[in-house]
Structure formats: structure tokens, C-alpha cells
GUROBA-64958 format. One line per 8 residues: number of its first residue (from 1); their letters; for each residue x, y, z of C-alpha. Coordinates in steps of 0.25 Angstrom, whole numbers. Example, Ala and Ser with C-alpha at 12.3 -4.5 7.8 and 13.67 -1.06 7.14 Angstrom:
<sites>
1 = as = 49,-18,31  55,-4,29
</sites>
This chain:
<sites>
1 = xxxxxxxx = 87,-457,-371  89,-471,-374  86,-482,-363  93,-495,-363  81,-503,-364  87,-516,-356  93,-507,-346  79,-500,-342
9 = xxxxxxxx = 72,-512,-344  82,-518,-331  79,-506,-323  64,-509,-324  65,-524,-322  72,-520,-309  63,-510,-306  52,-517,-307
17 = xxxxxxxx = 57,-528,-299  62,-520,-286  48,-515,-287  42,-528,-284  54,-530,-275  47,-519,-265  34,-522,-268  38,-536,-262
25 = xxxxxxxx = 46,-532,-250  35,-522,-246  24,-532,-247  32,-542,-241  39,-534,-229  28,-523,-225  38,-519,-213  50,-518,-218
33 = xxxxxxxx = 46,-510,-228  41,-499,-217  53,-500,-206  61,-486,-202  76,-481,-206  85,-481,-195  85,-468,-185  98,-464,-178
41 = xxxxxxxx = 96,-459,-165  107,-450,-156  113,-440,-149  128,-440,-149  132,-434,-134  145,-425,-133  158,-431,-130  170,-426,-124
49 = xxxxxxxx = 184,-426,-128  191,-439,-123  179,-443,-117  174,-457,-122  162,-454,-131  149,-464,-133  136,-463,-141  127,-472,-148
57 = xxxxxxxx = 117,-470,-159  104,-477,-159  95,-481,-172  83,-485,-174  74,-488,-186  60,-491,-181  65,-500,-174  77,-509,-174
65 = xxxxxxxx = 88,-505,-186  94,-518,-192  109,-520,-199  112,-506,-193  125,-499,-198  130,-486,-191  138,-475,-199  145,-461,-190
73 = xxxxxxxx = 153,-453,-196  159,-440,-190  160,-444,-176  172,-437,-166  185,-440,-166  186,-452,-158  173,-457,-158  169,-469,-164
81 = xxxxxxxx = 157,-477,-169  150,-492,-169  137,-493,-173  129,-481,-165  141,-481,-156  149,-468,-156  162,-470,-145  176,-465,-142
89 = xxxxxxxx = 184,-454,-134  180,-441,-144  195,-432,-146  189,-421,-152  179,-410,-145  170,-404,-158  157,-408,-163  154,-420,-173
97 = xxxxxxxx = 143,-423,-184  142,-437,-184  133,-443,-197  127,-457,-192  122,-467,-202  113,-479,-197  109,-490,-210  100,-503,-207
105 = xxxxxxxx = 91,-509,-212  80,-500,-209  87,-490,-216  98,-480,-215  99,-467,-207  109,-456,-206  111,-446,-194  120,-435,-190
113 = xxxxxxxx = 124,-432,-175  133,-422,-168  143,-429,-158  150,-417,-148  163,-419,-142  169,-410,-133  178,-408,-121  175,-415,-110
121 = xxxxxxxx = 171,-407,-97  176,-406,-81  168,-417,-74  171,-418,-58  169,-432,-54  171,-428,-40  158,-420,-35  162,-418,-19
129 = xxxxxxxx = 172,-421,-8  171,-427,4  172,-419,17  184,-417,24  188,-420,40  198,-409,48  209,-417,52  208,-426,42
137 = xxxxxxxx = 216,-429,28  205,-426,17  208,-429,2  196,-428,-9  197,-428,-25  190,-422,-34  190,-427,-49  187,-422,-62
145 = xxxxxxxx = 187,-426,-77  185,-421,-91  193,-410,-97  202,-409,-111  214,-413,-104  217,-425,-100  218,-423,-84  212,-414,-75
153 = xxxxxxxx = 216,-403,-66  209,-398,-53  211,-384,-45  204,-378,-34  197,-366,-40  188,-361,-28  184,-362,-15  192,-368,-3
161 = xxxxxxxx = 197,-381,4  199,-382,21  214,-380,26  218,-393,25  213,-398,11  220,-394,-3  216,-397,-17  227,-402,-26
169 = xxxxxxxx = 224,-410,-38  210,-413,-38  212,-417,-23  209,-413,-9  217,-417,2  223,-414,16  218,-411,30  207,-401,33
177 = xxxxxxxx = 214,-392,44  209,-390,58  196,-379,59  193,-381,44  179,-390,45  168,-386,34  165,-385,21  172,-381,10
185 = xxxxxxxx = 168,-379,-6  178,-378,-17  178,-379,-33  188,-388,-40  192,-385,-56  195,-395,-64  202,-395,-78  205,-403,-89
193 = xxxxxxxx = 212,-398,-100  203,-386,-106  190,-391,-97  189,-386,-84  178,-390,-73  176,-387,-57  167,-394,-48  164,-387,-34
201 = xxxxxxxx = 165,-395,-20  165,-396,-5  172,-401,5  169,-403,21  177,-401,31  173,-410,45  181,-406,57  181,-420,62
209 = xxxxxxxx = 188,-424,74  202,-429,76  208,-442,84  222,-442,92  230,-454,95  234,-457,109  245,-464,114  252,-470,128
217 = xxxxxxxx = 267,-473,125  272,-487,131  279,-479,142  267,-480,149  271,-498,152  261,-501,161  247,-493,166  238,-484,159
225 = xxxxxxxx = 234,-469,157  222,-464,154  220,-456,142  210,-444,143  206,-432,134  203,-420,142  197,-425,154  192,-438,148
233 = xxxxxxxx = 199,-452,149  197,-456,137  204,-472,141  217,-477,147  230,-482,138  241,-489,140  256,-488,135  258,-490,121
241 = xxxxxxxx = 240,-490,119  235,-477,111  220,-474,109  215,-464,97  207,-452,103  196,-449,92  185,-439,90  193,-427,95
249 = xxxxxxxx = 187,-413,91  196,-405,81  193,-391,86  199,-396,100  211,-401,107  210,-413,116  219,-415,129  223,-429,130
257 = xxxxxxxx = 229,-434,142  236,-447,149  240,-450,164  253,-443,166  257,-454,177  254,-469,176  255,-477,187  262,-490,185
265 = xxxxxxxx = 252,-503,190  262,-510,196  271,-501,203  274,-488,209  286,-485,206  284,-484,192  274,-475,185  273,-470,170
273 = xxxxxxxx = 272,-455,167  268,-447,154  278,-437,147  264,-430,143  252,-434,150  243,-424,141  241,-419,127  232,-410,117
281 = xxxxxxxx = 225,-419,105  220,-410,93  220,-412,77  234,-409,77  238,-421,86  236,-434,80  244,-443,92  247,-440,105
289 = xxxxxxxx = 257,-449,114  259,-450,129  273,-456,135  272,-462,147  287,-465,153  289,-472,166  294,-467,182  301,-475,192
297 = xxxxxxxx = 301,-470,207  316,-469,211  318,-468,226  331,-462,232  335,-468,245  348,-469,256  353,-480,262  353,-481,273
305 = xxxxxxxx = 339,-473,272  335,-459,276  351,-455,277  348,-445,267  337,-441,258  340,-441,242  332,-434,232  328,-441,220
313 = xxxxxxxx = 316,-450,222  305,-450,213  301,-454,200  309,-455,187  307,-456,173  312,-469,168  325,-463,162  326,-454,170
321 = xxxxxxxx = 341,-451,176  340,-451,192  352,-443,197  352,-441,212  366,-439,220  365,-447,236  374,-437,245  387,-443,248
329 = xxxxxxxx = 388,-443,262  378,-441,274  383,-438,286  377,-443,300  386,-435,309  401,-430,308  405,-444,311  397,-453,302
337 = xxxxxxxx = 391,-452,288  383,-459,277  390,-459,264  383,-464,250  388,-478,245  382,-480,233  365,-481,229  358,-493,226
345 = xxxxxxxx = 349,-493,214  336,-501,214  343,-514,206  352,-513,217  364,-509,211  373,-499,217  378,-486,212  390,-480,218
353 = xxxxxxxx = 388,-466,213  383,-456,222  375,-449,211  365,-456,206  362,-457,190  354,-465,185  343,-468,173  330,-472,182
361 = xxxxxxxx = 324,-483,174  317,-491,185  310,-488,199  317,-490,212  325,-484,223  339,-481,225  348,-483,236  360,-472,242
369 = xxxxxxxx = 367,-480,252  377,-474,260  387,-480,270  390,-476,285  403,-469,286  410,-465,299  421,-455,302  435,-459,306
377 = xxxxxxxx = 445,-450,312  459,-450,314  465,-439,322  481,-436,320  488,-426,324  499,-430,313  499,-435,300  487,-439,291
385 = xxxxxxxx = 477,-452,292  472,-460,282  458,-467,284  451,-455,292  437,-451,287  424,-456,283  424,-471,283  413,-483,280
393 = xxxxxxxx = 407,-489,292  412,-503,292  428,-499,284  440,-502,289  447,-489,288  464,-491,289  470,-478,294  483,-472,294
401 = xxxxxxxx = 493,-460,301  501,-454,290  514,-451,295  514,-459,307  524,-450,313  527,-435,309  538,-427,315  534,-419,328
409 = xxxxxxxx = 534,-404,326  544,-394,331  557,-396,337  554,-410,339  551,-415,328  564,-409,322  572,-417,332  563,-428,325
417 = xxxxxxxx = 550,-430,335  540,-436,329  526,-440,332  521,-455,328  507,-461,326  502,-472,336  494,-479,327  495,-476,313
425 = xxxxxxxx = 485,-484,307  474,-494,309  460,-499,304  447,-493,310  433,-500,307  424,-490,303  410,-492,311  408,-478,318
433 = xxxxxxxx = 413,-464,317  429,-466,325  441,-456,328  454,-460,329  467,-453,336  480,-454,331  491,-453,342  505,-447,339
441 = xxxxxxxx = 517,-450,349  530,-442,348  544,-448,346  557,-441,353  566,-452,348  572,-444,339  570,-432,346  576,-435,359
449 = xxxxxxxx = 592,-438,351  591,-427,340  589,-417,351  599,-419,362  609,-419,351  605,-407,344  606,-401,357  620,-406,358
457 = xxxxxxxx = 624,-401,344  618,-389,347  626,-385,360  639,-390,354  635,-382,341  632,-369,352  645,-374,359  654,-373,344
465 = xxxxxxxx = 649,-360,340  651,-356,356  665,-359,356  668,-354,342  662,-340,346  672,-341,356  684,-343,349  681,-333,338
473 = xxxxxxxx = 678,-318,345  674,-316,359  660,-311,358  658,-294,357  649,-287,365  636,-284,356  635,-267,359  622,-261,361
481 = xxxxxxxx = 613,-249,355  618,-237,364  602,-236,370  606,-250,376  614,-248,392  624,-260,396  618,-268,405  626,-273,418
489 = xxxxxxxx = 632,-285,414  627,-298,419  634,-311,425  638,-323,417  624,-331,413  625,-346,416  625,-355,405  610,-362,400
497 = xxxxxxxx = 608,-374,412  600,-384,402  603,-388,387  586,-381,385  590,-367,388  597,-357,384  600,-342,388  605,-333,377
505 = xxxxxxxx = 617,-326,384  617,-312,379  630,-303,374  637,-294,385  631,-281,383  643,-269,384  642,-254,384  642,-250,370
513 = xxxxxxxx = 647,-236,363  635,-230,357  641,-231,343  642,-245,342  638,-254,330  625,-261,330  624,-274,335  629,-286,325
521 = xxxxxxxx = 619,-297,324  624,-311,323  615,-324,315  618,-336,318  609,-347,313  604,-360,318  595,-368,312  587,-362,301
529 = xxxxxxxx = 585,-349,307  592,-336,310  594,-330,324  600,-314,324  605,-310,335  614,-299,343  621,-309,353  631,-318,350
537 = xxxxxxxx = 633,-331,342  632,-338,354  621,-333,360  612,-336,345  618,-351,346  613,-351,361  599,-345,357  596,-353,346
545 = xxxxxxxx = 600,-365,354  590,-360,365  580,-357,357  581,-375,351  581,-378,365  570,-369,367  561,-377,356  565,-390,362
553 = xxxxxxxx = 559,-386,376  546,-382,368  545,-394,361  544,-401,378  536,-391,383  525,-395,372  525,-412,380  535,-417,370
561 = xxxxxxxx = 544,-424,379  557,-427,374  565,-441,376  576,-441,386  588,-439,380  598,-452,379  604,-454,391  619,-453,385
569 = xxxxxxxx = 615,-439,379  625,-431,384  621,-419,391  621,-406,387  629,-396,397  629,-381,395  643,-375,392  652,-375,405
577 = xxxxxxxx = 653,-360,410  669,-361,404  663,-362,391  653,-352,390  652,-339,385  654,-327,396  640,-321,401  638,-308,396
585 = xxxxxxxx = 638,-297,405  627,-292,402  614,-297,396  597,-294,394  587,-305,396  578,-307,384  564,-314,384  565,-325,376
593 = xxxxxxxx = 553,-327,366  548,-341,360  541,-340,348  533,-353,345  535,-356,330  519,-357,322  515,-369,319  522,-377,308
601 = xxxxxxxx = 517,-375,293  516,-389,287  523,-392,276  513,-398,267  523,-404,256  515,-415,249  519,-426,242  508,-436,232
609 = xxxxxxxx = 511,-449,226  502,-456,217  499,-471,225  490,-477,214  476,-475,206  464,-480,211  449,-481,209  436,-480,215
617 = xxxxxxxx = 425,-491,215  416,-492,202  402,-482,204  390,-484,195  388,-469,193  376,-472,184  364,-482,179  356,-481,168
625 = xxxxxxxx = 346,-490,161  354,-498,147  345,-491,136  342,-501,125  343,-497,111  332,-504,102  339,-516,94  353,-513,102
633 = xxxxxxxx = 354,-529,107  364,-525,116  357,-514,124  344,-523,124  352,-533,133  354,-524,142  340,-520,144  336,-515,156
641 = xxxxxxxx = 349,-514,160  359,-501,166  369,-493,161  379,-491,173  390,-482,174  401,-484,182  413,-475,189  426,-475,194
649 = xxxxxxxx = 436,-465,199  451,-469,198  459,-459,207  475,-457,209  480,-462,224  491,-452,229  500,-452,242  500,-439,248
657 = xxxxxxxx = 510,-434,258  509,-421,266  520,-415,274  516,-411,287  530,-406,292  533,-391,294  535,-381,283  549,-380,278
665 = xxxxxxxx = 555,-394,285  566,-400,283  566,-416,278  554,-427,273  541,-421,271  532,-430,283  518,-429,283  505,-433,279
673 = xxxxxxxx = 500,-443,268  487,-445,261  480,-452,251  473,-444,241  466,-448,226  466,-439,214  456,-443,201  461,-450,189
681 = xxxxxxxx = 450,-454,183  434,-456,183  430,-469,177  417,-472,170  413,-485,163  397,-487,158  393,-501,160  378,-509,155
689 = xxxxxxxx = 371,-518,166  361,-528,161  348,-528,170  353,-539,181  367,-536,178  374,-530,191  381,-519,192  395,-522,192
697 = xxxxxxxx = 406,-510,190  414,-512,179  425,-523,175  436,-524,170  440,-512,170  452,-505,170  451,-499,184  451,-513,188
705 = xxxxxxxx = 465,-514,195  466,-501,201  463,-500,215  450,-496,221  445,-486,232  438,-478,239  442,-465,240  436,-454,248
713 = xxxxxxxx = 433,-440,243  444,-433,253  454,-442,246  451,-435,232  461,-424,228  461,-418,215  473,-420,205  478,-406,205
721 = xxxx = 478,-406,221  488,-415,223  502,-410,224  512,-409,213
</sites>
């Protein structure tokens, strides 16, 4: 082998002089020449998957290590260095070898180390709850982290919580039920992703107490009620105060009471009274509220006083409908009697209706008042009178006789008697009980010509028939049942001496075969009747005229005297003897029997014409307080004010006329007349009174022009009782 001699003779120049090189530096920098290599020192901690990550390496060299450079290589995914600093979120669980090279001036080093990265664990950060109250809303959370996934779950997976309380979500809330004080232990899971984790914990449960709000209404305006629990007055309140009661045991019930009656300070008619005056205060009730409304005294009085006694009087809820009726009449013997006017309320209004209806919203006393009235009588023995009856002490009462005249009954009064009032009207001042005779005269004006001349028409009638009997057959003998003797014949009967008279002359009575016919009866009529008999025409004539004259001399008998006749009447003679019939031979003397006819039936035809329609004066049939409506500006200017409702009757007026003459006359019906009223119509109108307003009935209204009056209940007939 060949060496390039330049070549090796640079290598040993150069060796020669790094030689001297060291052997200088040593001599010269003892130390240096003996300092350490760096030393890496560390343990790398395990890391969780996305969990920030930190660690730093430490080096030494004896000492301080100058210019120090760091190298890493194989560190986990999502980890970093700078310098000794290893940082960052690791992504990937697994293990790593990481080689760490250190070089400084000291020297150089080189290290391998092992860097663990798994999944992170369960941790609870939440280590106990806090206790809970019975009664009272409770809510506690309980938190955990860690896990794979990237949010955590929680359940419930042993133990129990009180009645009340429930676990949803990592949270537990609601209200421990009555009864369930004490302690209580559970165990709660928690998961994230594939990592799970539980943590055990207890809760306390106090039974506590409770509180109850109490509170007095503003009904209760003035005064105060005292407040107690059980039998201890716990303090007073007023209306609208409330007051919290506290400290109240749980496993009882309180009993919370208030004065049921609260007197007002000022007066004594007017009190305040509680719906309720007690209740029961437990768990369950968390507000208990007491009303208090007011009472008025209402008293019920007659004018004048102690007449009658009415029933009512007491205290009323303000509201409350007071609803009391004052009799209508009151009598103080058969002659005289009180009888309601209208009341007086306390405001002084009046109110015509005898039943009182009414909203009582203030104390005070109301009033019946009655007026006297006295009896009036009119006795009639004819016709009718208007203005009898019950009248007012003080009225003028105007009364009337209708008819003033009526015809006299009987035979007299169809000659045309009649009987005529005295007086037949007048005014009577109505200041005691008074009875009043009506006296009737007869007059025989009439009378005294129609009779004489009937008398005369009658004879020359008689004496015509007489006369033609005469002319026409003589009269035949009337024979006789053969059981019947012929009686001795008796002398000529004289004529009648006096025009009142009469004797019926009977027929001759001859001796008859046994086999003659049966009688022949004759009628002759007079008047309206029939009269059979078995004598002659003549004899009927004279019978029936004695009979008329008969009824005449009754009509005397009974103090009816009769007028004289006119003086230049002529006289009425009986028939000469020339012109009379023979006398019969023979004749039997019959008892003449007068029946006295019944008594008249009235006729009672009746006769109604409608007058006019009326009305009855304006009552206030009910008062009650204006009800304000919040925000209403109209009914908040009638505040305090009354709702009064008013009433009329509007009736039909109607003229009735009763005949009083026999049944079945002849002629006018005469009679009677009254004044009767039929409802038309019941009127109603509903008017507001401010608070000072007075109580005025209403107007206009279209009642306005009809007439009114006063109309007494016997003068009331209903519409389907009046005639046809």
C-alpha cells in the first residue's frame, strides 16, 4: 500500500495541532473540562381522552444546562411540545413511547418514556344534598363529569326518595308529603358514553311547621274582632288587616276563631256579623278569610200606636228583602174601624202598598198608618143607594135614592100607585158612625081616575054581554047528577046594593031525568086567566067582576087610603030591577074562599152600559237600593240612591140597572142602578230616585188624562160577571 505522502503528512500536522489544542484548553479551563451531560428527569402522567393534557420534563447537568434544545418524538395524538412542555386534548386512548433528546452545552442526552392515554372516568362533583322540610318545595342537583360521550346521563338505581320528591335528570325536586320526616339514602348512576360511575347519597327530611294567613274582609267598616287559636287570643284585626299565624305543628290541626258579632262603636242599631266565625288551620290550608257583612235593626210600628201588633221586627242583613203585609182593616166595634193608609218608611217617603217589599239597606223604623173610618147607613125600603158604607172620618160623602119612585105593588100600582122618596139625596160630614132613613110617601093621583073608570068600563062591559045574553037564548036550566034532590025554589035575590060587592046569583035548579047529559062547562076569559064554570055567562062576568072589586077592598084594608073620587064622577048604580035577570028559584049558598097571591118574584132583568175608564192613584209597591255597576258613570250617580216601582189599576166604569118589578110584567123595566168597575189593566212603571230626590209617582205618562179614583172593593166585579 502506497501512501500519498502530502496527504499523511496534513493528517499529522493537524493531529499534532488538535493535540496541543486540548492540552491547552485543559490547562487552561480545569472546570470545564470536568462538567456533567445533561440528565432528563420525568414521569409522564396518564391522560384522558378529551381531557386537556399537561406535563413537563426537567434537566439537569450538574447543574444549570446552557443553549438547551428539546427533541420528542412519538407523543399522542393531539399532544404537543415546546421545550420540556408536553400539552393538548389527547383524541386517542392507547399507550405511547415517547424518545426525548435533551443537547446543551454540557452535553447531549436521550430518553425514552411512556405517556398513557385512556378514557376518562365518572367523577361526581356533587357529594351530598341538602336536607328537606315537610311542606316545603325542595329541589337539589347532583352533577357528574367524565365519560366517552359527550354528555352525561343520570338514573336512580337503588334505594328510595320521600313521597313528595322525584328524580328526573340529575335533579330532585317537589314537596315532601305530610308524615314522611326522616332520613333517606339512595344511589345515583351516572353515564357517559361507554363510562359509567354512581355515587351514594342522603337526604333528610324535617317535619317543620307550617304558617296560615289570616284575614278580616272590609265588611267589618268599623270596630274590631279578636282573633284566637283554640282558646288563645292570639290579637285583634280590623277589616281589611290580615296577620300570618306561624309555628303551627304539622302533625295537628288548629281551630282559628273570630267574633261572630261585632258591635258597632257608635251605634246600636247597627252591628256587623261573620258568615263564619270559625275555622280549621292545617298543611293543607294555606289562607283562611272571614266576612263580616252588616245588620240594621228594622222596627215595624202602627199609627196610631198599639192598634195592632205586626210581625217583622228584628235585624236584617243589609240586602236583605224585608217583606211583611199590615192588615187591611181593623175594626173597633161594628160601627167603626181603622183601615191602612199607607207606611212611612224611615227617609220619610210613603208607600201606598199594603204589602211591604223592600231591600233593607239602612236601619230604621217603619210606620203603618191607618185612617178612622165610620159606618154610614141608609135604610130604603125601595130602590138602591149610592154612598152607604164605610167612609173616612172628615169626607163628605154625597148620597143618592135610585129610583126615586117605584111603582106600588099590587092592584095599585097597576092603576099606577106609586111610592116616591122624600129626600133623595144630600151630603153627610162623616165625623162618627150615622144611620139615615129614607121616607117613602104614596101617590093615588093616578090611582084615584084610572079606577073609577075602569069600574065604569067594567059595568057597561058586564051590562053589554048582559044584554046580549038576553037577546040571543033565554038561559036553560043546568040538570043535575040524579043523587042530587031539587031544592024548594027560593025568592028573587035583590041586586048588589054597592058598586064593592057582588053575589053570584046561581042557575035555577029543575028536576032532571036520571039520564041526562052531563053538565056543559062554559069559559069565559077576563084578563089573563081562565075561569070554568057550570053557571052562566053572566054569572062568570059577575064573579070575576067581584072577585076585582074584591082585590080593591084588600088593597084599603091594608091603610092605603084612596083619594075621593072627582066630584063630577058619575055614580055608579046597580041595574034597575026591570033590567036584571030573573032570580033563580032555587039556589045553594057557597063559602067564598080568598087566596092570597105569594109574594112577587122579582124580575131581575139587567141592563150594563160602559160610562168611562178610570184609574187608581199611583202606589209605590217596592224600594230597593240603585246597585252601582263599577265603571257604569251613570249608576255611580245615582249612588246611594232607590229603585222605586210604581202601580196603577186602570178599571172599566159600567152603569148597571136592575129591574125590580115583578116577574113577567108588562111595560119599562124599573128598578135599581149601581155603579160597578171591572179590570182593564194593571200598570207597572220602575223609576230611579237620587239620594235627596223625592219620591214623586210618575209623569207624563199616558194615564195622565184619564180620571182618577177611589174605588172600594164591593165595587169590583169581575169581567165574566157582568151581563151579556
Amino acid at each position: 500500500m502506497r501512501f500519498n505522502r502530502p496527504m499523511y503528512s496534513t493528517i499529522i500536522r493537524w493531529s499534532i495541532a488538535l493535540l496541543a489544542l486540548f492540552l491547552f484548553s485543559t490547562s487552561t479551563f480545569p472546570d470545564k473540562a470536568h462538567a456533567d451531560a445533561p440528565v432528563i428527569s420525568g414521569s409522564p402522567s396518564t391522560g384522558y381522552v378529551n381531557t386537556t393534557y399537561l406535563y413537563t420534563f426537567s434537566v439537569t447537568c450538574g447543574g444549570s444546562c446552557t443553549s438547551v434544545t428539546w427533541t420528542m418524538s412519538g407523543l399522542p395524538p393531539g399532544l404537543s411540545y415546546s421545550q420540556g412542555n408536553i400539552s393538548g386534548t389527547p383524541t386517542t386512548a392507547g399507550t405511547y413511547s415517547v424518545h426525548v433528546k435533551v443537547t446543551a452545552t454540557e452535553g447531549t442526552s436521550e430518553s425514552d418514556y411512556s405517556i398513557t392515554i385512556t378514557n376518562p372516568p365518572i367523577t361526581f362533583s356533587t357529594t351530598s344534598v341538602p336536607s328537606a322540610k315537610v311542606g316545603t318545595a325542595y329541589s337539589a342537583n347532583v352533577v357528574a363529569t367524565g365519560g366517552t360521550g359527550s354528555s352525561v346521563t343520570y338514573a336512580m338505581t337503588s334505594g328510595t326518595l320521600p313521597s313528595g320528591l322525584v328524580f328526573s335528570g340529575g335533579i330532585i325536586s317537589g314537596t315532601p308529603a305530610r308524615g314522611t320526616a326522616g332520613n333517606y339514602s339512595f344511589t345515583v348512576t351516572a353515564t357517559s358514553g361507554t363510562t359509567t360511575g354512581s355515587q351514594t347519597f342522603s337526604i333528610y327530611v324535617d317535619k317543620g311547621t307550617y304558617e296560615v294567613l289570616i284575614t278580616v274582609t272590609s265588611g267589618l267598616a268599623e270596630g274590631q274582632t279578636k282573633l284566637s287559636v283554640g282558646n288563645v287570643v292570639k290579637g285583634t284585626l280590623r277589616g281589611g288587616e290580615s296577620v300570618k299565624l306561624t309555628g303551627l305543628d304539622p302533625d295537628s290541626m288548629a281551630t282559628v276563631s273570630v267574633d261572630s258579632i261585632v258591635a258597632s262603636p257608635g251605634r246600636t242599631d247597627v252591628r256587623y256579623r261573620a258568615e263564619t266565625n270559625t275555622a280549621t288551620a292545617s298543611q293543607d290550608v294555606g289562607q283562611i278569610t272571614f266576612n263580616y257583612f252588616p245588620e240594621y235593626d228594622i222596627q215595624l210600628k202602627s199609627d196610631p200606636s198599639g192598634i195592632t201588633s205586626l210581625s217583622g221586627s228584628g235585624w236584617y242583613r243589609s240586602g236583605m228583602p224585608l217583606a211583611v203585609t199590615a192588615p187591611d182593616s181593623i175594626a173597633q166595634d161594628n160601627n167603626s174601624q181603622y183601615r191602612f193608609a199607607y207606611w212611612v218608611s224611615p227617609t220619610g217617603d210613603k208607600i201606598r202598598s199594603q204589602t211591604l217589599n223592600i231591600g233593607i239597606s239602612a236601619a230604621g223604623t217603619y210606620v203603618a198608618t191607618y185612617e178612622m173610618y165610620y159606618k154610614l147607613d141608609i135604610v130604603t125600603k125601595y130602590g138602591s143607594v149610592k154612598g152607604a158604607g164605610w167612609q173616612k172620618s172628615g169626607s163628605v160623602v154625597q148620597w143618592s135614592v135610585d129610583p126615586t119612585e117605584v111603582a106600588m105593588p099590587g092592584i095599585m100600582g097597576f092603576f099606577g100607585g106609586k111610592n116616591k122618596a122624600v129626600i133623595t139625596s144630600g151630603t153627610e160630614t162623616i165625623e162618627g158612625p150615622k144611620t139615615l132613613t129614607i121616607q117613602w110617601e104614596g101617590e093615588y093621583t093616578t090611582p084615584a081616575i084610572t079606577i073609577p073608570l075602569a069600574l065604569i068600563v067594567i059595568a057597561g062591559i058586564v051590562y053589554g054581554i048582559y044584554l046580549l045574553a038576553k037577546r040571543e037564548r033565554k038561559p036553560q036550566p043546568v040538570p043535575y047528577p040524579s043523587a042530587y034532590q031539587p031544592m024548594a025554589p027560593m025568592p028573587p035575590q035583590p041586586p048588589p046594593l054597592s058598586p064593592y060587592q057582588t053575589y053570584p046569583v046561581p042557575p035555577p035548579y029543575q028536576q032532571l031525568p036520571p039520564a041526562a047529559p052531563p053538565p056543559q062547562t062554559t069559559v069565559v076569559m077576563i084578563g089573563d086567566g081562565l075561569k070554568k064554570s057550570s053557571g052562566s055567562t053572566r054569572d062568570q062576568l059577575m064573579e070575576k067582576f067581584g072577585e076585582l072589586l074584591q082585590k080593591y077592598e084588600d088593597e084599603i084594608s091594608q091603610g092605603k087610603e084612596l083619594p075621593s073620587p072627582p066630584s063630577e064622577m058619575t055614580e055608579i048604580t046597580p041595574p034597575s030591577d026591570k033590567k036584571s035577570l030573573p032570580a033563580p028559584d032555587i039556589f045553594t049558598t057557597a063559602e067564598t074562599v080568598i087566596e092570597k097571591p105569594a109574594p112577587a118574584e122579582e124580575c131581575g132583568f139587567t141592563t150594563k152600559k160602559l160610562l168611562r175608564t178610570v184609574v187608581t192613584q199611583w202606589k209605590n209597591t217596592s224600594i230597593k237600593p240603585i246597585t252601582v255597576t263599577p265603571g257604569d258613570k251613570k249608576s255611580a250617580a245615582l249612588a246611594g240612591g232607590r229603585t222605586v216601582t210604581w202601580t196603577r189599576e186602570s178599571y172599566n166604569e159600567w152603569e148597571l140597572h136592575v129591574c125590580k118589578l115583578p116577574l113577567g110584567h108588562k111595560g119599562t123595566h124599573k128598578g135599581s142602578t149601581e155603579i160597578v168597575y171591572s179590570v182593564l189593566d194593571a200598570i207597572s212603571e220602575e223609576r230611579n230616585y237620587g239620594p235627596k230626590q223625592p219620591l214623586k209617582a210618575p209623569s207624563p205618562h199616558y194615564t195622565d188624562g184619564m180620571p182618577e179614583i177611589d174605588i172600594a172593593a164591593s165595587q169590583i166585579i169581575q169581567a165574566d160577571q157582568l151581563p151579556s
